[in-house]
One Martini backbone bead per residue (centre of mass of N, CA, C, O) as a GRO file, in nm:
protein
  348
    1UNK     BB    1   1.450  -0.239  -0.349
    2UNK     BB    2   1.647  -0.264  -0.087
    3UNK     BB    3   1.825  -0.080   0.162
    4UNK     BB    4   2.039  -0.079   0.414
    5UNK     BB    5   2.058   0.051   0.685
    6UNK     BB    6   2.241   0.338   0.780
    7UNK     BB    7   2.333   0.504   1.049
    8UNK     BB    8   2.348   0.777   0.902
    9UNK     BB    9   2.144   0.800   0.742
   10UNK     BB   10   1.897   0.787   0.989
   11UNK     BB   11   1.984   1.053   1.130
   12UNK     BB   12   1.906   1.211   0.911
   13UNK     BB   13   1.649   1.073   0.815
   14UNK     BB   14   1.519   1.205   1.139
   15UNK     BB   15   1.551   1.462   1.170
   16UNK     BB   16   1.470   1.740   1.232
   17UNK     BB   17   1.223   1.985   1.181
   18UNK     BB   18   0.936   2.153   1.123
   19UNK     BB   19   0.665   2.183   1.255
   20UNK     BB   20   0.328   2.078   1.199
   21UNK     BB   21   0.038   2.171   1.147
   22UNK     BB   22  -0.322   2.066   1.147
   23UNK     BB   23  -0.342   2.233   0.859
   24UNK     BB   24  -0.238   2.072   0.657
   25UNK     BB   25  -0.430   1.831   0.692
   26UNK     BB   26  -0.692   1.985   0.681
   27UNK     BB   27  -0.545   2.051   0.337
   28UNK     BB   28  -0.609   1.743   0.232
   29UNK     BB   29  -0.873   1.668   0.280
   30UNK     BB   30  -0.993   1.866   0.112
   31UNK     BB   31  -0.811   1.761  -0.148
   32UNK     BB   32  -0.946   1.495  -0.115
   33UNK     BB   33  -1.236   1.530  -0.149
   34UNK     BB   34  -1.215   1.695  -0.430
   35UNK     BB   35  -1.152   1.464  -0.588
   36UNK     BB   36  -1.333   1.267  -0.546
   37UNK     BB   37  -1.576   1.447  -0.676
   38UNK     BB   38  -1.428   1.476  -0.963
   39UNK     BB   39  -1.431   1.087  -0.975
   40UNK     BB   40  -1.752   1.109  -0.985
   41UNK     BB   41  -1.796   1.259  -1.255
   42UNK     BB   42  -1.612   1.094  -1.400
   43UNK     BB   43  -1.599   0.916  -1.723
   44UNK     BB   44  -1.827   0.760  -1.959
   45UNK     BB   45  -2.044   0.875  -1.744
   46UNK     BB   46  -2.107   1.170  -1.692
   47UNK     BB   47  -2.152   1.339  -1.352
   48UNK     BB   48  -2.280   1.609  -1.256
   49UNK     BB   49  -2.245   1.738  -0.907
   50UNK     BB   50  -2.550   1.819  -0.935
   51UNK     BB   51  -2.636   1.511  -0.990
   52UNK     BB   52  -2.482   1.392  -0.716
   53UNK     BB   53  -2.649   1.530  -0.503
   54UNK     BB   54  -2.952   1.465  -0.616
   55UNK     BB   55  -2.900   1.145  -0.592
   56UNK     BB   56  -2.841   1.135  -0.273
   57UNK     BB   57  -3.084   1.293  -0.179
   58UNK     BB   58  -3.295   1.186  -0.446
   59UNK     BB   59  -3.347   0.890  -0.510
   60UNK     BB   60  -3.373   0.697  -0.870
   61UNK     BB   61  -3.483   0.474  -0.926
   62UNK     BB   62  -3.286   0.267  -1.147
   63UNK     BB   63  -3.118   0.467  -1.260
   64UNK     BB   64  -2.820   0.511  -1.453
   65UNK     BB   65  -2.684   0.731  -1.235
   66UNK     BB   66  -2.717   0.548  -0.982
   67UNK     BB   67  -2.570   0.292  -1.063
   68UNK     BB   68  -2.318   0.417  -1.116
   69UNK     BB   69  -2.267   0.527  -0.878
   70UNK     BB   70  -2.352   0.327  -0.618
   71UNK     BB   71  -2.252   0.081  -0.759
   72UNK     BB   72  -1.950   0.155  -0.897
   73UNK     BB   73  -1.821   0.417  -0.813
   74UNK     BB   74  -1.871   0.460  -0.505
   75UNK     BB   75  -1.680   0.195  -0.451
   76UNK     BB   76  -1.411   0.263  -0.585
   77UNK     BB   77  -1.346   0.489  -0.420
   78UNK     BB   78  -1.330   0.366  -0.144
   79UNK     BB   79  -1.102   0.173  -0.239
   80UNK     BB   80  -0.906   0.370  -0.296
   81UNK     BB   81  -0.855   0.509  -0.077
   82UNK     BB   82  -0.789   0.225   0.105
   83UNK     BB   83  -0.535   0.137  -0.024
   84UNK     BB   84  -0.382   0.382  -0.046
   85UNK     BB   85  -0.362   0.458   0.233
   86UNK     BB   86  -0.245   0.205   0.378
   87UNK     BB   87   0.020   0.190   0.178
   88UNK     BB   88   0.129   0.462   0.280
   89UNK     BB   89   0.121   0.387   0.602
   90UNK     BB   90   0.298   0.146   0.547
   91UNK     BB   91   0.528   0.230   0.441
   92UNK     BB   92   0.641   0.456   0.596
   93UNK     BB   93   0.651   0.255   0.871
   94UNK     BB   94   0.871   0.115   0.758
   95UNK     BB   95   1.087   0.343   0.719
   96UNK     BB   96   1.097   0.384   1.007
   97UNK     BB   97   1.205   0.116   1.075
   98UNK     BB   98   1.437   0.119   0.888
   99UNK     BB   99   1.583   0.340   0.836
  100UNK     BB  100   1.447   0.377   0.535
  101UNK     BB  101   1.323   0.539   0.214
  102UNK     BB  102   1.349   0.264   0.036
  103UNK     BB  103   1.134   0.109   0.166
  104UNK     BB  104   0.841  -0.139   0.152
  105UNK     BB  105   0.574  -0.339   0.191
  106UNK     BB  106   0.738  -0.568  -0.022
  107UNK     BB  107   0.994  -0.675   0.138
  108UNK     BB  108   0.869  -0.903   0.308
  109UNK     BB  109   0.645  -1.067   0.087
  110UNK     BB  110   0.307  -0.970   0.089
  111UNK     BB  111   0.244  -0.965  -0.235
  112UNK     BB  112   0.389  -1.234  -0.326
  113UNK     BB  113   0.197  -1.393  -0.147
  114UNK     BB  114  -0.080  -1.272  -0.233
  115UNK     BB  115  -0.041  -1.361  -0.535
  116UNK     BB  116  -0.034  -1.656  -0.450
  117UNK     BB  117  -0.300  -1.688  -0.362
  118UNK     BB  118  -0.453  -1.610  -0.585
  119UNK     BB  119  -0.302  -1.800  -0.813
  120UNK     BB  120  -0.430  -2.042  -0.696
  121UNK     BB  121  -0.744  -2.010  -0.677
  122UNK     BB  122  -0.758  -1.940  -0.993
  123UNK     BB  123  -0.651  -2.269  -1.063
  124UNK     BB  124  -0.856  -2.409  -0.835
  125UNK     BB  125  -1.168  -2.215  -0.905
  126UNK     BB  126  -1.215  -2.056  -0.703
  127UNK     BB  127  -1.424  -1.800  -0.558
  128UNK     BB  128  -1.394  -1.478  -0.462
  129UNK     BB  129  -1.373  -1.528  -0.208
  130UNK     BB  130  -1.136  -1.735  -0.160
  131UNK     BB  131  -0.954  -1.558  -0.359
  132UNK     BB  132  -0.927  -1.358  -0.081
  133UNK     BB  133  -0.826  -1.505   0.126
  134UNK     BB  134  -0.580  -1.642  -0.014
  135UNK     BB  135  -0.431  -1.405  -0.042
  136UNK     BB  136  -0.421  -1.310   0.244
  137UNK     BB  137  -0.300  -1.544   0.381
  138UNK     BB  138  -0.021  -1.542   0.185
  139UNK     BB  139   0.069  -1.255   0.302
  140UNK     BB  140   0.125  -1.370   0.579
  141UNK     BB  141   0.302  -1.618   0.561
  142UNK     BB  142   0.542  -1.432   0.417
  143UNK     BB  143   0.612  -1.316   0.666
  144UNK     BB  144   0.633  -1.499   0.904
  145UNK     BB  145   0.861  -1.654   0.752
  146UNK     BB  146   1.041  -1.437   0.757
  147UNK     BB  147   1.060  -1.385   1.069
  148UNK     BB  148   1.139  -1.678   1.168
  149UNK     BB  149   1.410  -1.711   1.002
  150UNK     BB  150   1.529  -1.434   1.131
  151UNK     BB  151   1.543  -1.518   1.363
  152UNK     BB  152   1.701  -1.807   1.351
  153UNK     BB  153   1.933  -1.617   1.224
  154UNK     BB  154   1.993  -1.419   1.471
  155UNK     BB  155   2.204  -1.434   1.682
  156UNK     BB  156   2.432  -1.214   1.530
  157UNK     BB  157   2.396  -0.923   1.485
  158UNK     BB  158   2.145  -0.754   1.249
  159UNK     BB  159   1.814  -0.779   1.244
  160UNK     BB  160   1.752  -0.583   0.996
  161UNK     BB  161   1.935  -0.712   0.786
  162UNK     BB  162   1.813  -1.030   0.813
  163UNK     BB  163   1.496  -0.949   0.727
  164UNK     BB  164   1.593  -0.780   0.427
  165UNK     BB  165   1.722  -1.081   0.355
  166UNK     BB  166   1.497  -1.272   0.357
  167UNK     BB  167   1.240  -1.099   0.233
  168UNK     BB  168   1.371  -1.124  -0.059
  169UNK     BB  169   1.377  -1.416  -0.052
  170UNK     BB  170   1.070  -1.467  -0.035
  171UNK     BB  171   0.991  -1.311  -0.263
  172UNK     BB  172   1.168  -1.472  -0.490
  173UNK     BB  173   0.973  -1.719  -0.429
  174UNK     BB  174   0.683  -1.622  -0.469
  175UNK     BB  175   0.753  -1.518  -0.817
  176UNK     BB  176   0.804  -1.800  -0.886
  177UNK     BB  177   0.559  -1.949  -0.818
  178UNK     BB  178   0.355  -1.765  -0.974
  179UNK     BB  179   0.530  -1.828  -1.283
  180UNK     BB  180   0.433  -2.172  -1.203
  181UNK     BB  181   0.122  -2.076  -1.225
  182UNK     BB  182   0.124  -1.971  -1.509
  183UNK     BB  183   0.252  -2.219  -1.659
  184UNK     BB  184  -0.001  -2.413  -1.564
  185UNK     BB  185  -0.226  -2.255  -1.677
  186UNK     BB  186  -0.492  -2.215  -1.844
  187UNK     BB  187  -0.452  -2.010  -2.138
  188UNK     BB  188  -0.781  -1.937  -2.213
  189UNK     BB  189  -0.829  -1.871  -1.902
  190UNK     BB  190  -0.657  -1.881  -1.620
  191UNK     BB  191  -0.432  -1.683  -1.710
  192UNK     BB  192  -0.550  -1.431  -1.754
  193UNK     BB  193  -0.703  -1.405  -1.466
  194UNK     BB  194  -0.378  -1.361  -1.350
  195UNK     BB  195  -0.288  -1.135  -1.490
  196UNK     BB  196  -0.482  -0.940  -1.419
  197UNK     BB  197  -0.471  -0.951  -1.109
  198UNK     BB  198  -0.175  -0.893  -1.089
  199UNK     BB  199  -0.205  -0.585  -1.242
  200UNK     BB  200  -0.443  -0.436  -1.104
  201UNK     BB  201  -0.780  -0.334  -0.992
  202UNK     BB  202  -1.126  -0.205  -0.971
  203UNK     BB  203  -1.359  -0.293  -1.162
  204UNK     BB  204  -1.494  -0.547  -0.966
  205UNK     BB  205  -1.575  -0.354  -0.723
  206UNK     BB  206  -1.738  -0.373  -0.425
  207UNK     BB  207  -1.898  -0.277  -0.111
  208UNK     BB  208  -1.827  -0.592   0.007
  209UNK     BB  209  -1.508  -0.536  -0.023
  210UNK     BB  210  -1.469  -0.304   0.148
  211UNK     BB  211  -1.560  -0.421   0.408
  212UNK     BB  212  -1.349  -0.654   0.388
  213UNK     BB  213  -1.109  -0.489   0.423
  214UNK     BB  214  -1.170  -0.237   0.641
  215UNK     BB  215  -1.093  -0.416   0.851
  216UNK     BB  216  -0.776  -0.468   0.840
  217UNK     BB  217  -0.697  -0.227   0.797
  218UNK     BB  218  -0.765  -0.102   1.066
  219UNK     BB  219  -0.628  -0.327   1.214
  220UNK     BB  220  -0.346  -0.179   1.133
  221UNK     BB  221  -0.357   0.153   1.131
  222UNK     BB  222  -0.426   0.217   1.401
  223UNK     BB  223  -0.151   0.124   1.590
  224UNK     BB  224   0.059   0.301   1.367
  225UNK     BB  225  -0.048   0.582   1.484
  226UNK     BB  226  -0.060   0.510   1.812
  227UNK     BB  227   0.280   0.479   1.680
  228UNK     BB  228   0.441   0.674   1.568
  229UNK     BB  229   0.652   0.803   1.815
  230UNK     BB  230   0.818   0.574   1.821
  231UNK     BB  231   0.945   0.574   1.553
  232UNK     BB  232   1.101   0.850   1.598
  233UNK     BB  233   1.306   0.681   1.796
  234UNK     BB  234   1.379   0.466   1.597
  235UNK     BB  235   1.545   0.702   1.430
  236UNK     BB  236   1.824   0.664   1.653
  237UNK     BB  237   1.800   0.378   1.690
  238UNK     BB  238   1.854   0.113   1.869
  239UNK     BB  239   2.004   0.172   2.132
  240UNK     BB  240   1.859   0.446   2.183
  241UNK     BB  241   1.616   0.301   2.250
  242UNK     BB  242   1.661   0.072   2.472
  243UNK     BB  243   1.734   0.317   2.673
  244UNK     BB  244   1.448   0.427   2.667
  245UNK     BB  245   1.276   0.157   2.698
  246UNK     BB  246   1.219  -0.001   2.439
  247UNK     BB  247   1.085  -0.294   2.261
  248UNK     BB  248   1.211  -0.338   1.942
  249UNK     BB  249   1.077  -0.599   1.894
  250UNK     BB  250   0.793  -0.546   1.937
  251UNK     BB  251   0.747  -0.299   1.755
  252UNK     BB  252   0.829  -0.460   1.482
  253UNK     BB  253   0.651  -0.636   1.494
  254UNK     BB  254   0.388  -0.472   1.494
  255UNK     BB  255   0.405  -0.308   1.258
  256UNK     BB  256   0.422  -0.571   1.053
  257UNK     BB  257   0.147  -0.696   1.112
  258UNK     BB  258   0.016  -0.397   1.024
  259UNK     BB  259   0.117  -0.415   0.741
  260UNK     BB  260   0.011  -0.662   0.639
  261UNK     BB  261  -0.246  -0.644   0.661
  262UNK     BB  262  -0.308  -0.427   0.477
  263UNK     BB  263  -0.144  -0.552   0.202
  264UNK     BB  264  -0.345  -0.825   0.232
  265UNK     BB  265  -0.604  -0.688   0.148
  266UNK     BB  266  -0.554  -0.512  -0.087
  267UNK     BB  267  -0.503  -0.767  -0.271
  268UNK     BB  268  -0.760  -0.910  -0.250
  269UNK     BB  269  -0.939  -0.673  -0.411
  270UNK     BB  270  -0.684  -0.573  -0.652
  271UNK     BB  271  -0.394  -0.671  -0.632
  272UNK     BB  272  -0.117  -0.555  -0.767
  273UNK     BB  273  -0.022  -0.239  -0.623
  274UNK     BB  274   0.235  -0.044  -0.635
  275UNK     BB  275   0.461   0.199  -0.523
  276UNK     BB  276   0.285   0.364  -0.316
  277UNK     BB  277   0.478   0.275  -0.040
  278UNK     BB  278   0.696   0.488  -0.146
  279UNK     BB  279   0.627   0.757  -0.257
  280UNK     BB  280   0.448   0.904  -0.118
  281UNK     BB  281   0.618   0.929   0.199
  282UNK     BB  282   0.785   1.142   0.004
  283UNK     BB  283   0.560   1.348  -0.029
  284UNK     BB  284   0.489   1.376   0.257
  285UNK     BB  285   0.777   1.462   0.359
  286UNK     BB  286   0.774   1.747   0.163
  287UNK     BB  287   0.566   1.860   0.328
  288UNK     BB  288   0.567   1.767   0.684
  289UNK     BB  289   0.835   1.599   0.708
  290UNK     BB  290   0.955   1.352   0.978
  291UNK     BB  291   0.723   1.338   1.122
  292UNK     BB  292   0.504   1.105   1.219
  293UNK     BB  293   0.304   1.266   1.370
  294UNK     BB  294   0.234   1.348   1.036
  295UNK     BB  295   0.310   1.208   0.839
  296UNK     BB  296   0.080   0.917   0.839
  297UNK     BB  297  -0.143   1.143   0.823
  298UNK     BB  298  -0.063   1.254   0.521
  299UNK     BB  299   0.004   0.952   0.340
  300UNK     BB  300  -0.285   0.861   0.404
  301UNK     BB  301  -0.399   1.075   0.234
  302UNK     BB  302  -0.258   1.104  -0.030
  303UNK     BB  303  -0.266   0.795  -0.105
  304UNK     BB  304  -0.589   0.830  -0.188
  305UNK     BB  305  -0.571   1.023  -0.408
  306UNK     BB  306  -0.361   0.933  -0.571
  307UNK     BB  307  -0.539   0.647  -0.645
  308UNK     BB  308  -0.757   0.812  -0.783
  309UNK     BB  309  -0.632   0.941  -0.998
  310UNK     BB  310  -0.519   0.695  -1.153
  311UNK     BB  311  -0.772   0.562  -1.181
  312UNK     BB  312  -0.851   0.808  -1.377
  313UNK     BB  313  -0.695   0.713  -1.601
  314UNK     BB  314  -0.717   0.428  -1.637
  315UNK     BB  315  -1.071   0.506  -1.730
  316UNK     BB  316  -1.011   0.756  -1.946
  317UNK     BB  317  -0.756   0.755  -2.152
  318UNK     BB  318  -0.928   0.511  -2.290
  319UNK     BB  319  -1.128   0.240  -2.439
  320UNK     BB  320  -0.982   0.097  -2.208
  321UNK     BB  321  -0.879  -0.035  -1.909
  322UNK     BB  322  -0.566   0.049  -1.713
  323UNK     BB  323  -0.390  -0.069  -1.513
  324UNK     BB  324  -0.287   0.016  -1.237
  325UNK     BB  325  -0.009  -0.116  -1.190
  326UNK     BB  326   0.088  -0.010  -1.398
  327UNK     BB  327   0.088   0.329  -1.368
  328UNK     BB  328   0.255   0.315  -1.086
  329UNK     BB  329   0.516   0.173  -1.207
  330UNK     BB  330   0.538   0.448  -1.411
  331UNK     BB  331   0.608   0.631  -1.169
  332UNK     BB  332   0.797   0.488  -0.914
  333UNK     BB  333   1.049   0.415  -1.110
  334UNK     BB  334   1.143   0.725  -1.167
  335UNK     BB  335   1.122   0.802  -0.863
  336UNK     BB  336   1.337   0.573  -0.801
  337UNK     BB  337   1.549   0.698  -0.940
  338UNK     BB  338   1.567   0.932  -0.875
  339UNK     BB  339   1.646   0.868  -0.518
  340UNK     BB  340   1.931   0.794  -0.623
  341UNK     BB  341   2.067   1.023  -0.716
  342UNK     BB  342   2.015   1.189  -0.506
  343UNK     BB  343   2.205   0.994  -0.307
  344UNK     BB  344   2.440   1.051  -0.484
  345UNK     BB  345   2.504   1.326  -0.454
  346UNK     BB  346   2.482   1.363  -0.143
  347UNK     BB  347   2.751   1.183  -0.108
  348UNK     BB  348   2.956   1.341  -0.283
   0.00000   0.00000   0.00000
């Protein structure tokens, strides 16, 4: 899914744009607001904005639209929030470390460590925190592995295409192991709830779910937000970079730490959402530009929205709610065919 950059490719791909100013960012927040309170009013249950507002105000105990509301839907939508931008931040920031829109989270193998940890703890039994525990642990060790991997392999020659081809091979060891957990497991019972799982869904987030995301999440966005403008640095080049005095082995090292906390946390609450943290950055880049120092903020605001959408088809398309992942999936794979066309275009 990713490809190796090429230095002429970097440079034109991080090439200066026009500045935006923070007026667009704060025209995106208004438009997630508004999806939001859109996302809490639909559903099986519709409830309208002005009944939104007035079980906020004045909660009635008991309600069956207060249940809906606060117990069901507004955990669903702060989890869609934390996800898509999570991964959409991670996204972003993948790529410009690598000097390439065409990576994302998932080339170092943090979904597919996260989903086999996942479909272990669901094979050994175990209750739903320990299986997201074990997701999450599973997405670190994963990126963990692919780096140290690549550092002990890369005596010379290019660190960043050598990590690029370990975390490859990392993540299709890992999507072995989780279909070799899946032909072991009981058909009736464990297989069904690891194909769901691995699927992606927001269904039976919980209040408690967002919380325990949203430390590690925080504790990755955070560092990603302070490092933007180094990033851009890092799309001059290696050697560029290391003449300005960056010490791209440190950057590039907290970048992926703070990328797989993002994506191994995603993973523990909601299963393999896919394609997130390719598309958005690439849709933010056409409203503000490749300035890290917009984009990153920009990115993280769409892909809450965008992953709001996506979950309101998900739960009122059909008569069934269906899996976030595939919809996702359904999405990023024909955008990620139009950015191949578009590149060999560019390229002719």
């Amino acid at each position: 899914m990713a490809t190796a950059p090429s230095p002429d490719h970097s440079l034109e791909y991080c090439k200066p744009h026009r500045l935006q100013s923070g007026k667009t960012l704060a025209v995106l927040v208004v438009v997630l607001v508004a999806v939001a309170l859109g996302s809490a009013a639909i559903g099986s249950y519709p409830i309208s904005l002005h009944d939104w507002w007035s079980l906020l105000r004045t909660p009635s105990a008991g309600s069956t639209a207060e249940i809906v509301l606060l117990q069901i839907r507004l955990p669903r939508l702060l989890a869609c929030i934390l996800v898509g931008s999570g991964l959409a931040l991670a996204g972003a920031s993948y790529q410009g470390l690598f000097n390439n829109p065409m990576v994302s989270p998932d080339i170092l193998g943090a979904s597919a460590g996260a989903g086999l940890g996942a479909a272990a703890g669901i094979l050994l039994g175990f209750d739903f925190v320990a299986i997201q525990a074990l997701s999450f642990a599973g997405g670190l060790v994963a990126v963990l592995l692919a780096w140290a991997l690549a550092s002990g392999l890369c005596r010379r020659g290019d660190p960043v295409l050598m990590l690029v081809l370990v975390g490859i091979l990392i993540g299709s060891m890992f999507t072995a192991l989780i279909s070799l957990t899946k032909y072991i497991a009981d058909p009736l019972n464990k297989l069904p709830a690891i194909t769901f799982w691995l699927l992606g869904s927001f269904a039976s987030i919980t209040i408690r779910d967002v919380w325990m995301a949203s430390i590690p999440t925080a504790a990755g966005c955070i560092p990603l937000l302070l490092l933007r403008w180094r990033l851009n640095v890092l799309c001059m080049g290696e050697q560029e970079a290391r003449t300005l005095g960056m010490n791209t082995r440190v950057i590039r090292f907290t970048v992926i730490v703070c990328a797989t906390l993002i994506t191994a946390a995603s993973v523990s609450i909601c299963g393999m959402v896919g394609w997130i943290g390719l598309v958005v950055p690439h849709l933010a880049r056409m409203v503000v530009g490749p300035n890290h120092k917009f984009l990153l903020p920009a990115a993280a605001i769409m892909g809450g929205g965008f992953l709001l959408l996506v979950d309101d088809v998900a739960r009122t398309a059909g008569a069934l709610e269906i899996p976030v992942g595939i919809l996702t999936a359904l999405i990023g794979a024909p955008f990620f065919l139009f950015l191949l066309m578009r590149e060999r275009r560019h390229k002719s």
